[in-house]
N, C-alpha and C positions, 0 to 999 in steps of 0.2 A: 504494500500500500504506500501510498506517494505521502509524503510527510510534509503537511502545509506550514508556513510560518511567515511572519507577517514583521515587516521592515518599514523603517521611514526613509528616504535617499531625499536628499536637500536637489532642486533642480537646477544650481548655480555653481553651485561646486563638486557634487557628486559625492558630499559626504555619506556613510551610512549610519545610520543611529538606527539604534532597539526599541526607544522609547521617541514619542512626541516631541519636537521642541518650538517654543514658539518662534525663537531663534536660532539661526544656524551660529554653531561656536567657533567653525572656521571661516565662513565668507563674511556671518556677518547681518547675513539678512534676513527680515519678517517673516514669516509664514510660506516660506519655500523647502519646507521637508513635506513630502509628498509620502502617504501610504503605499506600499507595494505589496502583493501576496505571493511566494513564490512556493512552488510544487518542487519539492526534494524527494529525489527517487534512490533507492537503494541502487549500488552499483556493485555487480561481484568483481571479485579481485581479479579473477581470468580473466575479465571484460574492460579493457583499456577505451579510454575514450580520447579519438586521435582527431587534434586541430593542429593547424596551420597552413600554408598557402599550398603544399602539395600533398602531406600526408607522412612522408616519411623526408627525411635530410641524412647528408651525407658529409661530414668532413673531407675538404683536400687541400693540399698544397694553393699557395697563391696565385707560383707560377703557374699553373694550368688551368687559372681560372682564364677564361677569352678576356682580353682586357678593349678590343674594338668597341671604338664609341659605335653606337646604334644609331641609324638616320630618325630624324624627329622627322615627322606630318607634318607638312607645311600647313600654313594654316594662312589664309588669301588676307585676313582682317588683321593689317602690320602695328597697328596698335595694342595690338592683342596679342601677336607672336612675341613683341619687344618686351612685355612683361612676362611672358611667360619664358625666356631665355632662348626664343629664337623658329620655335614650333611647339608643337604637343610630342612629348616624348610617350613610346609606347609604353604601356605598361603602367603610366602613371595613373595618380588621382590626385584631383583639384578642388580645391573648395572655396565657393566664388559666393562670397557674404556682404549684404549693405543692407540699408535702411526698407520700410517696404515701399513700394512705388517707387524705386532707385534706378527703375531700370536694368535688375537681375537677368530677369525673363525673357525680355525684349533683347541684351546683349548674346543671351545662350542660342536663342532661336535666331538671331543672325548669325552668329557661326555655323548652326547645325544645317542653315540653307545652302549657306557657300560649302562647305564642308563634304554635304552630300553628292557634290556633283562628280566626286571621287569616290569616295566612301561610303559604305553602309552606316548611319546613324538611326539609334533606337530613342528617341526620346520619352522618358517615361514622366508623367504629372499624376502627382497625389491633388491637386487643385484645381485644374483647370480639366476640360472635355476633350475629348479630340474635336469636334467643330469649334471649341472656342478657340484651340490651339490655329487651327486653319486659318480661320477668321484676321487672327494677330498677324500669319505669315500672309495672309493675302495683301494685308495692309502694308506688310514691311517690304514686299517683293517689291521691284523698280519698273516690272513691267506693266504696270495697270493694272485694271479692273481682274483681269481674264488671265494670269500669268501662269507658267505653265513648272506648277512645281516640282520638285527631283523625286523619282520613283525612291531612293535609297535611304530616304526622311520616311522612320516609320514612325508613329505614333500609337501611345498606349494609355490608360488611365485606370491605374494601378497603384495600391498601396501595400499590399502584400509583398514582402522581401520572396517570399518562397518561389510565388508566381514570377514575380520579375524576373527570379532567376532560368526557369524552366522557357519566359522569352527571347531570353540570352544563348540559351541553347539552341533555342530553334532558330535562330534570324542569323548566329553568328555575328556580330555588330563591330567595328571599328572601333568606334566612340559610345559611349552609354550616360545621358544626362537623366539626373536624378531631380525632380522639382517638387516637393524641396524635401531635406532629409530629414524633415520635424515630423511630416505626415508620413514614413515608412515603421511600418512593423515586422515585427518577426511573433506567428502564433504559438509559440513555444513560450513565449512571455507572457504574463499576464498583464505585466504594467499598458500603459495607453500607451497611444503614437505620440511622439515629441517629447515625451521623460528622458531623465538622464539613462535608464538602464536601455531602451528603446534606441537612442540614439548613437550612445555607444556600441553597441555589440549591431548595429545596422551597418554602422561606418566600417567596425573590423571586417566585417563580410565581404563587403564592397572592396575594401583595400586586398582583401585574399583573391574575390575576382580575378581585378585588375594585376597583381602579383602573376599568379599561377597562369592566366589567360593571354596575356596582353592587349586585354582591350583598356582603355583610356580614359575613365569614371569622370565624368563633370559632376560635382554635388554643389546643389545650391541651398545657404544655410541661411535662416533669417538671424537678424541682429535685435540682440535686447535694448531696452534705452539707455544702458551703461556705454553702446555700443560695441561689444563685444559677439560674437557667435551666439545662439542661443544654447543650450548644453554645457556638459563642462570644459574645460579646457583641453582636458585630452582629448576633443577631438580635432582642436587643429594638428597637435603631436602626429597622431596616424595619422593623416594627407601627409601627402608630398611636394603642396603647394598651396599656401594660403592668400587669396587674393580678395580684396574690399572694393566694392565701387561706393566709390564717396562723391560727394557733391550735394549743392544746396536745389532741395524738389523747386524751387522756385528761380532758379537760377538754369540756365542751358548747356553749362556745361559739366562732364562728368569726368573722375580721376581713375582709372581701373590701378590698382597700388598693390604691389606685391610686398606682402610681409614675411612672408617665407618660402623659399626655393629652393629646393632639392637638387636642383639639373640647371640654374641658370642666377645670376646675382639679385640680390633683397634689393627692398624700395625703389625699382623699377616703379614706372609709372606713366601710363598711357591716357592719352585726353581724347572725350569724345563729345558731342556736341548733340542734344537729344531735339530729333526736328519730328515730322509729321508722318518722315517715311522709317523712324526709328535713332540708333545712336552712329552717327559719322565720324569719321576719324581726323583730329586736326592736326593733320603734318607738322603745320608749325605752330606751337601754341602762344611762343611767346608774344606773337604778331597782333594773334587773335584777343590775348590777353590784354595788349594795350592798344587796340581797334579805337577806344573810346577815349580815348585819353584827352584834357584838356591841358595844351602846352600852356607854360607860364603861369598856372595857377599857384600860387600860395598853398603849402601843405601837401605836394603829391612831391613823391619822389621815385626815383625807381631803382630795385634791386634785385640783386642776381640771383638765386637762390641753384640748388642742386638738387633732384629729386632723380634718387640712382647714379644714371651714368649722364642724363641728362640736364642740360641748365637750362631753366625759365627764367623770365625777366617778367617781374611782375609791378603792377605800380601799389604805393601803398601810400595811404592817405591818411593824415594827421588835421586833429582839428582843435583849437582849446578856446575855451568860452570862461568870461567869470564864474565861479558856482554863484548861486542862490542860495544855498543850504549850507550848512556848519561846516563837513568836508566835504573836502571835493573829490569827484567821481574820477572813475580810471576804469575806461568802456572798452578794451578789446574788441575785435570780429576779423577772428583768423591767425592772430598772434595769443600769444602765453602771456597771462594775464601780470605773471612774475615776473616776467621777463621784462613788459611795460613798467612796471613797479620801479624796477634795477635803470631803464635808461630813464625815465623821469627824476628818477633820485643823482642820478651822475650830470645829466643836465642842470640840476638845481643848483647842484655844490662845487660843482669843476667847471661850468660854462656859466654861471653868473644867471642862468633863466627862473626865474622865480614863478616854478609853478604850482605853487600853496595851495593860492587863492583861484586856482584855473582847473576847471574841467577837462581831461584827454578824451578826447575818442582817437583810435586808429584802427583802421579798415583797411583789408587785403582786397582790390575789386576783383571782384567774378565768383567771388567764394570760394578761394583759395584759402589752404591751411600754411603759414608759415612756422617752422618751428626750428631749425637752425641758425647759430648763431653769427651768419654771414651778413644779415638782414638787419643789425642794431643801428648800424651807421644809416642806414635810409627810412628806418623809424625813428631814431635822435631827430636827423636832417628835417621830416616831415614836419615833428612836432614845431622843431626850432624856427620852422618857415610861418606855420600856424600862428605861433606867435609874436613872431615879426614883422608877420603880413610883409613876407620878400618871397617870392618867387625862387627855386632852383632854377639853374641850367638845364633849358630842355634836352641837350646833344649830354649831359653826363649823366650816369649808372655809380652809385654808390656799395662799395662792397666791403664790407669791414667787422668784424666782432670789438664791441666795445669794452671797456677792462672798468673794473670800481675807481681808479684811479684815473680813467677821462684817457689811459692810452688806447690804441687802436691796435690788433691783433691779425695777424693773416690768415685768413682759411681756407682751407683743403682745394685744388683742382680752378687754381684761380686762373691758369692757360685756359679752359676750357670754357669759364664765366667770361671773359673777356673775348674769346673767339663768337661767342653767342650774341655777345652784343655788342661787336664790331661789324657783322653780320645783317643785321638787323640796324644799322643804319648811325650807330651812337659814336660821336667823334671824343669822348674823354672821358677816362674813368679814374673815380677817387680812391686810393687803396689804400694801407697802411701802408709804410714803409719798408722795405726791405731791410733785414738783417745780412740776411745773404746774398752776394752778389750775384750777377750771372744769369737771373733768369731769363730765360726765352719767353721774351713777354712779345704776345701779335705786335705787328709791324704797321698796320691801319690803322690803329686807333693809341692815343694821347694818355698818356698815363702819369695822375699827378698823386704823387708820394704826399701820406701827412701822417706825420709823428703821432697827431693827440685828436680829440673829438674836438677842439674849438679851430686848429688848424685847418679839419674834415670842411667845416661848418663854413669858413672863410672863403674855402677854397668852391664849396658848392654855390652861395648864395651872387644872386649877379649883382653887380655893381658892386662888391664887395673886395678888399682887397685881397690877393690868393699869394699862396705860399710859392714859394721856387718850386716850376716844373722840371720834371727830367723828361723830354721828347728822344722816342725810340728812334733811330736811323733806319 
């Protein structure tokens, strides 16, 4: 007889507990330990019970393991290969998380259209119809009304791990998208679909799949409002690729960001643009980023920033008002709230700017997230223009990490920030100063050295006097 017994699992962190808690003792949070009943069955000892991706393993030497890299699946949507380190590698699995209405489902079922015109793809939805699914591809195809879609797009609507797998057998599939991995179950569990015990041992299956198989798992996971995965954490651990589409629903553009890469390098980041026929891909984002821009305004400045291997040039806007109220406010959107804290306090004490009595907002446009520390010198710059009511230099790019002590700092990959917005049109860039000589600094564009944050400041604002240039030959 199967011997019942009955557990609480927290849905946030995966703890187990015996007893009820109203709070979980390791995450932390309210009324997220969840009942579960689980059926324990007697096992004889002669009777081994065998998991893993094939069944049995074998130790061997290294040298004879094949050390040949494996050709990746080209994959036609280049904003999308570039995150993922260049194609979809066989055998992997990927797990592709944002907000709801982010644009998940819309980005999968454009890859799985182009995709299929090679390849067998099995699209599975716990959510959505197969005619609703058609519906969304009719609208995203490019050929009108009447467009004539790939035989090799199969479609299913499925929440049973079991079944899906017996479809896998039968289709043989390339690629296999899971939407989403909160509604799949396995009936061997009692827990619901979207629990931490449901989620996890769905994920290991799917990873044994893809392992033992070589077919190529897309799972798509919703995000909690902490912004994290929904589940616990081990299940970004098992993938072998963790990717976020970020961006503001009200805003048109989206970030596809890899946070973890098995087969290809982190924080890669691909920009898409969400129009009427679906998400576009924007070759150049820096361009697009500053499409709007208002030259010689008061309080914009612009900076280089690095996401992966790529540099963005983004504007960032600075504003300061009297307060009205006792203290005064300090408004981020898109910057670390700390990090404003730190150059507002270094402009106070080491640039003579008295912002007590002043309100800060600064703003990243487009709904951009900045969070490296390349960016301090074109957020000091913004603020200090704000309240100066002076204008930057529209032709210079500001790049600098600022120090508690009002010096300026060099950071990482400054050839490749420089080449990007030399590129893009910008005749002079403000840097710190070099300690070490010699660099191979681009050839096009004017590169003015400054010691300290009030030198930076001189040297950005017009009509201001500026520090000794050094011009590259």
């Amino acid at each position: 007889m199967a011997k019942t017994q009955t557990r609480y699992v927290c849905q946030q962190c995966g703890r187990v507990s015996a007893t009820y808690m109203g709070k979980c003792p390791q995450c932390g949070e309210f009324e997220s330990l969840v009942e579960e009943v689980i059926h324990q069955e007697k096992v004889s000892k002669k009777k081994a019970v065998v998991r893993g991706l094939t069944g049995r393993s074998e130790p061997q030497p290294i040298n004879q393991v094949g050390g040949d890299g494996e050709d990746r699946i080209h994959l036609p949507i280049g904003e999308f290969a570039r995150v993922l380190g260049g194609g979809i590698v066989p055998g992997s699995i990927v797990l592709v998380g944002g907000d709801p209405g982010i644009g998940k489902s819309t980005l999968m079922l454009q890859m799985t259209l182009k995709m299929a015109d090679t390849h067998k793809v099995l699209y599975v939805s716990g959510e959505e119809s197969e005619r609703q699914i058609k519906m969304r591809a009719v609208r995203l195809s490019v050929n009108g009304n009447n467009p004539k879609l790939p035989d090799n797009l199969l479609l299913v609507t499925e929440t049973n791990l079991e079944t899906i797998f017996n479809h896998v057998r039968q289709t043989a599939p390339t690629l296999l998208i899971i939407d989403s991995i909160q509604t799949m179950y396995l009936s061997e569990m009692d827990s619901s679909a979207g629990s931490v015990s449901q989620v996890r041992e769905c994920s290991s299956q799917l990873r044994e799949l893809a392992k033992s198989s070589g077919i190529s798992v897309f799972i798509i996971g919703h995000v909690t409002k902490e912004g994290t995965i929904a589940g616990p954490r081990v299940l970004e651990h098992i993938v072998d690729t963790v990717l976020y589409l970020e961006g503001d629903r009200f805003q048109a553009y989206r970030l596809l960001r890899s946070v973890k890469n098995r087969f290809g390098a982190t924080a890669e980041v691909g920009v898409f643009e969400m129009k009427e026929t679906g998400l576009t891909e924007v070759t150049n984002p820096s361009e697009a980023f500053l499409a709007e821009r208002m030259v010689n305004a008061p309080g914009s400045a612009i900076a280089v920033t690095m996401e992966g291997t790529r540099p963005l040039l983004v504007e960032i806007q600075g504003l300061t008002s009297p307060t009205q109220f006792g203290n005064a406010r300090r408004t981020p959107n898109g910057v670390d709230f700390n990090r404003l804290l730190l150059i507002s306090a270094v402009l106070t004490r080491r640039v003579g700017i008295k912002l007590g009595e002043q309100d800060i907002f600064v703003n990243v446009v487009s709904g951009l997230k900045v969070d490296e520390p390349a960016a301090d010198l074109a957020i000091a710059a913004a603020i200090a223009s704000s309240w100066r009511d002076v204008p930057i230099r529209a032709e210079a790019v500001l790049i600098g990490e600022v120090g508690l002590a009002g010096e300026l700092r060099m950071p990482s990959q400054m050839k490749n920030r420089l080449q990007e917005a030399a590129k893009l049109g910008f005749k002079s860039a403000i840097v710190p100063k070099t300690i070490r000589k010699g660099n191979d600094w681009p050839k096009n564009i004017e590169i003015i050295e400054a010691r300290s944050l009030q030198n930076a400041l001189d040297a950005a604002f017009i009509g201001k006097v500026q520090p000794k240039k050094r011009k590259v030959a």
